[in-house]
N, C-alpha and C positions, 0 to 999 in steps of 0.2 A: 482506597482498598477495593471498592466495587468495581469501580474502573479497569483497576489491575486486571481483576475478574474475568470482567467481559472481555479486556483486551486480548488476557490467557487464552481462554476458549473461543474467541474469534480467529486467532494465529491457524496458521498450516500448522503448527505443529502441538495443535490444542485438542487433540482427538481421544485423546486417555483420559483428560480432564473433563472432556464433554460428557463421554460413559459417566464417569465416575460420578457429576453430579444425577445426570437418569437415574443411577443403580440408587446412589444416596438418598432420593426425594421417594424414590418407590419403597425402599426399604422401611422407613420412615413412616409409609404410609400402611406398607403390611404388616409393620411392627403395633404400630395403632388399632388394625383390624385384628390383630391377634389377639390383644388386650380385651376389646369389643365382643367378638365372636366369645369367651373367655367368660367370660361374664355372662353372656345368655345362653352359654350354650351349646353351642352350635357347632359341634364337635367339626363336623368334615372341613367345612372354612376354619375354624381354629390349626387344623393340624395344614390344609393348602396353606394359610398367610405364614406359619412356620416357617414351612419350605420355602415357599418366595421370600420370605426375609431372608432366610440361608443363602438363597442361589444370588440375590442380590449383593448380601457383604462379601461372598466369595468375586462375585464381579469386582468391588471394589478395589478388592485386596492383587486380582489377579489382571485386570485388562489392562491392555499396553497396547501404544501407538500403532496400527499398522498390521496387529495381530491379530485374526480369528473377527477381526472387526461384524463381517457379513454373521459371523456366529452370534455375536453378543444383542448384534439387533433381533436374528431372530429369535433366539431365548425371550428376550421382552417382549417382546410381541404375541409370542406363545402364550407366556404367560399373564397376558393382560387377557388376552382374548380368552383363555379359558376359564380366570378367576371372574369376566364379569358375567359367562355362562354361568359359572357353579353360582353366585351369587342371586342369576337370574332364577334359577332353578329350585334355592333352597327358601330365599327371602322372599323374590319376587321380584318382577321387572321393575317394579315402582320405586325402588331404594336405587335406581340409577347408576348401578355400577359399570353398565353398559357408555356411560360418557368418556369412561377412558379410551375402552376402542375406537371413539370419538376422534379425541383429544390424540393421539397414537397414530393417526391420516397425516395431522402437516411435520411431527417428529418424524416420523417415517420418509416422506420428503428429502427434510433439512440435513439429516445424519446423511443417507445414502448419497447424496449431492458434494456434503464439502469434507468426505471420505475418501481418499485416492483410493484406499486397498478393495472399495464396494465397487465391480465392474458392473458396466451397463443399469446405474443407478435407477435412469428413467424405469424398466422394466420390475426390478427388484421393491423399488417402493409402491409404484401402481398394484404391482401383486399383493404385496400388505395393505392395503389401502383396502382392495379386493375381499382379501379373506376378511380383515376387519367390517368391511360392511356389511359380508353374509353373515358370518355369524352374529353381529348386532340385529338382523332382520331375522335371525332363526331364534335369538332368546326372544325375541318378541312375540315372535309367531308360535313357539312353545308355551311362554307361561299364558298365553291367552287360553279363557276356556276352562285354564287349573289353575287350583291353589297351589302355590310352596310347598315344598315339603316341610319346612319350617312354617306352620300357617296358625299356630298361635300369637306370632309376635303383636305388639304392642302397635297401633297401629301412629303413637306418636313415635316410638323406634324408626318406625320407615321412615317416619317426617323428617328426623335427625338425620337420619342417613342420607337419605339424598339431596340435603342441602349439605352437607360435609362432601359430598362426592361432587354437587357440583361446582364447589368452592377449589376442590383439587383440582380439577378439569380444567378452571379456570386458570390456578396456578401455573398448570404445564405450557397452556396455551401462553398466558401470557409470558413466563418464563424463555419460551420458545420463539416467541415474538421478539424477546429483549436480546437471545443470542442471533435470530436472523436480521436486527438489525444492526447489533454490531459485528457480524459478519460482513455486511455490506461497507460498513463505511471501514474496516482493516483492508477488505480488497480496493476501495477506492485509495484509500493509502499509498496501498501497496502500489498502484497500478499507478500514482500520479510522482511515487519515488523512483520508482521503472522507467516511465514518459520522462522524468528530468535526468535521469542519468543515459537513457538511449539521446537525450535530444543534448548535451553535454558531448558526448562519443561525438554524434555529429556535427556538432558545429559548434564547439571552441576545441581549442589545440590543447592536448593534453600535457604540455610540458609547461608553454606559458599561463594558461587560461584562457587567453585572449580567444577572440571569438576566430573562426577559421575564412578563411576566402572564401568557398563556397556558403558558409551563414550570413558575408556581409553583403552581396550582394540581393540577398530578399532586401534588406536595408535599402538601398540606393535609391527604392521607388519613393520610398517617406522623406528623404531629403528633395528631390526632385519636384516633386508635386506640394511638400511645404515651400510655402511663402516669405518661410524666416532665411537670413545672411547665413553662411554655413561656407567652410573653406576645406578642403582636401589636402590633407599632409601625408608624405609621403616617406619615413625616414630609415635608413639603414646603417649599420652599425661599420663604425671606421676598423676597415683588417682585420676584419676577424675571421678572413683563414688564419691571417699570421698566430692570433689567439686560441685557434684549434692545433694549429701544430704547435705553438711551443707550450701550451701549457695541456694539450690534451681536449678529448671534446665534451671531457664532463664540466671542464671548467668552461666551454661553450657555452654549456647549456645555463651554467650559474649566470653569466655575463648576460645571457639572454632572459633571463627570470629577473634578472634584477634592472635590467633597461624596461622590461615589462613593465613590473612592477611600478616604477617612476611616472611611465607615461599612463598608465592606468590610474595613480592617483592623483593626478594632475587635471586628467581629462574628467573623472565623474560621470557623474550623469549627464555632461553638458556635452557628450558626443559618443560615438563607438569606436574602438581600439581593435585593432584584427593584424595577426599575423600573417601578412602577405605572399611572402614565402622564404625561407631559410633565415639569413637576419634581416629583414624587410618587413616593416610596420608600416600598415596603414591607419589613416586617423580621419575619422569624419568628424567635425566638432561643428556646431552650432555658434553664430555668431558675427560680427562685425569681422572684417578684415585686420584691422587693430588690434581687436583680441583674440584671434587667432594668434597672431602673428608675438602678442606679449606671452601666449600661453605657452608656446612653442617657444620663444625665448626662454619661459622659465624652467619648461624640462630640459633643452637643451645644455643649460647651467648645473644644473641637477645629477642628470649623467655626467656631465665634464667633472663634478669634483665627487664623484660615485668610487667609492673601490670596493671591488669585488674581492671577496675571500671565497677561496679555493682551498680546501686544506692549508694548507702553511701559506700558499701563495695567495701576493694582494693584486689583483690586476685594477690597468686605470683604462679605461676607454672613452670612446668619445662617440659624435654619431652625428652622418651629416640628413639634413632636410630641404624635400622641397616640398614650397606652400602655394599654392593654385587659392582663389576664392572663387565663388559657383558664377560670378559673371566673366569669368576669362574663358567657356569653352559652355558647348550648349546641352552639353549629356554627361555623365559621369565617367564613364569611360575616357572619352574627351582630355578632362579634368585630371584624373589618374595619369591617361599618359603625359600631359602638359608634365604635371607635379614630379613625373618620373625624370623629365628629361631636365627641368631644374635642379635636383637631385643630384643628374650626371655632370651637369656644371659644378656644384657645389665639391663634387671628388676629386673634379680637373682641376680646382682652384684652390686647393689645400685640406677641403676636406671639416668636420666641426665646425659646422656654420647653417645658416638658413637661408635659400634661396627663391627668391619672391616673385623676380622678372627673368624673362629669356633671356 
């Protein structure tokens, strides 16, 4: 459930939920001062923590994503800053209520930053940051010299108090900490599900999967420069213009997804699969010439007793290869085209079959 939490108010679209716990935790806390102040007294901070608990459940009740956002920050800010003057004024600097304009520096930050509707963030939080500091430096430089106006109170009262204020201060902080961290790791998320879907776009083929021409070629350095048996196949799909004209090119594209498919689960991990171009598959596998040569056998069989369903229609196809191993040619390139022109043998000769030698 905390996870939820943080995962909510991490999200771009977590900005009402973020107010809403600020408003919640201030509220909460001026509802307690009102109680406080209430009890000893202290009329003008009882009837201010009123109204800041008022303006805070009205936040609650009323902020929304994207709306008046730059407003809602500076209301709080207002109103921290001027509750820990009045506080400083009436009790005295020493009950600490000055830590929230503190604490109020890196919130100030963190809002304006991962807020789209807050323009020129850097500017607008520095300036809070700003007034929070002078007027932290002006209650200090006021109550020095003078007593409180409240200057009976108890002098264990202040004690209480400002270890409760700095226990809040700490809250927010740490609180603040706990959303700027997981802010950080939803954008890395975000940014590493973005990075796999732009790197997908470019380099596998979005019909098959299969990885594309220009992504196999980063490849060809790692077969080259390894030291293990590896063989080049090269195979295309028997007539299938015929399969585009008479059944249409949707059922192309099925016939093409499901020869995919075969040589992709065939191959594994033990080599890479790429669509060549139109129905033309290329196949890098790792390996003895043998098992190359058994593997490609086996998908070969595979596709030969495959039927494709098309809506109603069942098609049967077939698909001929040519297989190169890495000592028949001294580059990849090389190799490809050997593989290609076996291939064109294998179509002159009937076609569904594997072709090994020139």
């Amino acid at each position: 459930m905390l996870s939820s939490l943080i995962n909510r108010i991490s999200s771009d679209e977590g900005n009402a939920a973020r107010y809403r716990i600020i408003y919640a935790f201030c509220m909460v806390i001026h509802a307690f001062y009102t109680v406080v102040f209430a009890i000893y007294g202290i009329t003008e901070l009882l009837y201010f923590n009123i109204a800041s608990s008022l303006m805070y459940f009205l936040g609650i009740v009323l902020v929304r994503n994207n709306r008046f956002t730059l407003l809602w920050v500076l209301l709080i800010h207002i109103e921290v800053i001027s509750h820990g003057f009045l506080c400083s004024m009436y009790i005295g600097f020493e009950a600490l209520f000055s830590l929230f304009s503190i604490s109020m520096i890196p919130v100030a930050y963190f809002i304006t930053y991962i807020d789209p509707a807050i323009k020129h963030p850097l500017l607008v939080s520095s300036g809070l940051a700003l007034v929070n500091i002078l007027m932290l430096i002006g209650s200090n430089d006021l109550s020095r010299g003078r007593d409180p106006i409240y200057n009976g109170l108890e002098r264990d009262f202040i004690t209480h108090i400002s270890r409760l204020n700095i226990i809040f201060a700490s809250i927010i902080l740490i609180s603040f900490s706990i959303m700027f961290l997981g802010k950080i790791n939803y954008d890395l998320k975000s940014l590493k599900a973005n990075n796999d879907k732009l790197d997908r776009l470019a380099n596998y083929d979005q019909l098959t999967g299969l990885r594309n021409r220009n992504h196999i070629r980063d490849i060809f350095g790692q077969y080259i420069e390894s030291t293990d048996p590896y063989c080049v196949i090269l195979g295309d799909i028997d007539d299938f213009k015929h399969v585009n004209d008479t059944f249409g090119h949707s059922a192309g594209d099925e016939v093409l997804k499901a020869v995919s498919a075969i040589i992709m689960d065939n191959v594994g991990d033990k080599g890479v699969v790429c669509r060549w171009g139109g129905e033309e598959i290329l196949i890098l596998v790792k390996g003895t010439t043998e098992k190359c040569i058994a593997l490609n056998e086996k998908i070969l069989k595979e596709i030969r007793n495959k039927t494709v369903e098309s809506g109603s229609r069942k098609i049967k196809v077939t698909m001929t290869f040519g297989l190169c191993d890495y000592g028949d040619a001294m580059n990849i390139e090389k190799l490809i085209s050997l593989a290609d022109k076996r291939l064109y043998i294998g179509k002159k000769n009937g076609k569904n079959q594997i072709v090994t030698v020139s």
